[in-house]
C-alpha positions in Angstrom: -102.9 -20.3 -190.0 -106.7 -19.0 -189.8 -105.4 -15.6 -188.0 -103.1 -15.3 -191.2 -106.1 -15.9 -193.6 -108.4 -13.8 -191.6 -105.7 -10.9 -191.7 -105.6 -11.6 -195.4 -109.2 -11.1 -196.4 -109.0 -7.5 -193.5 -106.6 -6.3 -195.4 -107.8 -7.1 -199.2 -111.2 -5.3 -198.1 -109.8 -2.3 -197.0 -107.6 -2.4 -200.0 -110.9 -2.8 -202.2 -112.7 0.3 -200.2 -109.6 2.7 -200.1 -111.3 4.7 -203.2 -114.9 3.9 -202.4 -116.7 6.6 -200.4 -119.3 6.1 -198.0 -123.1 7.0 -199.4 -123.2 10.0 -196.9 -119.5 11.2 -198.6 -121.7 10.8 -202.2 -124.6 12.4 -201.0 -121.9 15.4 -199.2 -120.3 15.4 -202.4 -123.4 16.2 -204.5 -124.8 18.5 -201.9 -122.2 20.9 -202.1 -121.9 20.6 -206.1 -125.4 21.7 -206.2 -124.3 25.2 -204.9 -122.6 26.0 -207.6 -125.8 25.9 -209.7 -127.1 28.5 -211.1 -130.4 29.1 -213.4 -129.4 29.7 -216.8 -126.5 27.3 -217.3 -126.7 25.1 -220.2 -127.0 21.2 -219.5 -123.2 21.1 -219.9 -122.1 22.9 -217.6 -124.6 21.5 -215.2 -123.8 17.7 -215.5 -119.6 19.1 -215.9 -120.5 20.7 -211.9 -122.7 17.8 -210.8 -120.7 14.9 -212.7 -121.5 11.8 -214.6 -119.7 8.8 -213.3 -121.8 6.3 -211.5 -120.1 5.9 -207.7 -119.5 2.9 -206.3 -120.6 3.9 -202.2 -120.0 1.7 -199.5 -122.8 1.3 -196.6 -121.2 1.5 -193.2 -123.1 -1.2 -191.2 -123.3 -2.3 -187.5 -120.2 -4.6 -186.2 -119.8 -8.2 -187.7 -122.7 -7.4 -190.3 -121.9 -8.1 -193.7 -120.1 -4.4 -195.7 -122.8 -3.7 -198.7 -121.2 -1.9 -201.9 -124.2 0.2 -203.6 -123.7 1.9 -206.6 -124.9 5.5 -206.9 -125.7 6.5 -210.6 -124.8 9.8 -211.2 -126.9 11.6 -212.6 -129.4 9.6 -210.0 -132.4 9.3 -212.5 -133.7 11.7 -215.2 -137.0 12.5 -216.7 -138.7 14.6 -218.9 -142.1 16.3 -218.4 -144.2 17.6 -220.3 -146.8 19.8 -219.8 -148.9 23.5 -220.2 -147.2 23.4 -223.9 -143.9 23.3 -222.1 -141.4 20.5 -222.1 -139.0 20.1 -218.9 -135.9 17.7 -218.4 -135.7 17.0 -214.7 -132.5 15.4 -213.3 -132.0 14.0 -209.8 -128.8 14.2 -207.9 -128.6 12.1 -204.8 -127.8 14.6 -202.3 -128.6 13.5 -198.7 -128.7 10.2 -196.7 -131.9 10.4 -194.9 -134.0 7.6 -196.1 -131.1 5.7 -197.4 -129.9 4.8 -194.7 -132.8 2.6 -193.6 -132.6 0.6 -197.0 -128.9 0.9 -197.8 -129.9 1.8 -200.9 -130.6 5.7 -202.5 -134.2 6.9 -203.0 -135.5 9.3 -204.6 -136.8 11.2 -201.7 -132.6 11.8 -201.4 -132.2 13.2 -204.2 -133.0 16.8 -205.4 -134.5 17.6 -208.7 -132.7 19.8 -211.4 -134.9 21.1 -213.7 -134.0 22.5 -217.6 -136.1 24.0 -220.2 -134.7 24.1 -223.4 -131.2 22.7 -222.0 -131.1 25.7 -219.5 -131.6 25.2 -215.8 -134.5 27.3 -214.6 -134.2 26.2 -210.9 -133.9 23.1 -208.2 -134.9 21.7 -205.5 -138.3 19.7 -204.1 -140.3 23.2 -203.1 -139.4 24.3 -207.4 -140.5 21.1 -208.6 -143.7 21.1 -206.5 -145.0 24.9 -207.8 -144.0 23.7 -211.2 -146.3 20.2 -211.4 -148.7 22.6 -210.4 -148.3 25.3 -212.5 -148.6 23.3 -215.8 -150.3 20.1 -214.3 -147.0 17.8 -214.7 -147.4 14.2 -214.7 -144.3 12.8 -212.2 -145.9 10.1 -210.5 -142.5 9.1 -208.4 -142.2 13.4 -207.9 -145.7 13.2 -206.7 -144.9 10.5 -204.4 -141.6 12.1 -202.9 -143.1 15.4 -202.2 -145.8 13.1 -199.9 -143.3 11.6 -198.0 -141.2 14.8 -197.6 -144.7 16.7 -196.1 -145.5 14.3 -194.2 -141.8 15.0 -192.2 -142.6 18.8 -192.5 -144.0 20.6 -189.2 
């Protein structure tokens, strides 16, 4: 009777995952989306490319450790900046499993910023991000504090 009960709960997990993809799938998924951006598309067609749903990603985890389900909010976070008489809406996608993978969880320092002027994208990416703080002296504390992380890796 317990092999039948253990075969049970088996199988109603892989039933529950069967339309859950891993966080690397999410972060593959959202990688290759970002290619298809381009600067001057309106914010529409952006989050239409990148999506909206928030993704329910399962961790894969060593043998006979517990399975963790992590939600992946899609867009991953958003902000707005303002700065040098400008005003920018910056929008993360997770896109990579780097540090992630050490928390089981997305970071910021996985995702890769989107950034819109007036409800246009003007460009993406970490290296974008980083001229533009400087440029018009952006406050993005959590930006700031991904960019440190991410040097500190570069050779």
């Amino acid at each position: 009777m317990h092999n039948g009960i253990k075969i049970f709960i088996i199988t109603l997990l892989i039933f529950s995952l069967a339309g859950c993809l891993t966080i690397r799938q999410v972060a593959e998924n959202n990688s290759n989306s970002l290619k298809k951006i381009k600067p001057g598309m309106n914010k529409r067609e952006l989050l239409d490319i990148m999506g909206t749903e928030n993704l329910d990603a399962y961790v894969p985890m060593w043998l006979l450790t517990p399975l963790t389900v992590t939600v992946i909010r899609n867009p991953w976070s958003t902000r707005k900046a303002i700065g040098g008489g400008k005003s920018f809406d910056i929008v993360y996608y997770f896109t990579s499993y780097n540090y992630s993978k050490l928390t089981g969880t997305g970071c910021i320092v996985d995702s890769t910023p989107i950034v819109l002027e007036n409800d246009k994208v003007i460009g993406y990416g970490w290296t974008f991000l980083e001229e533009l703080i400087g440029k018009y002296k952006l406050d993005i504390p959590e930006a700031k504090l991904a960019l440190e992380r991410i040097k500190g890796e570069r050779p």
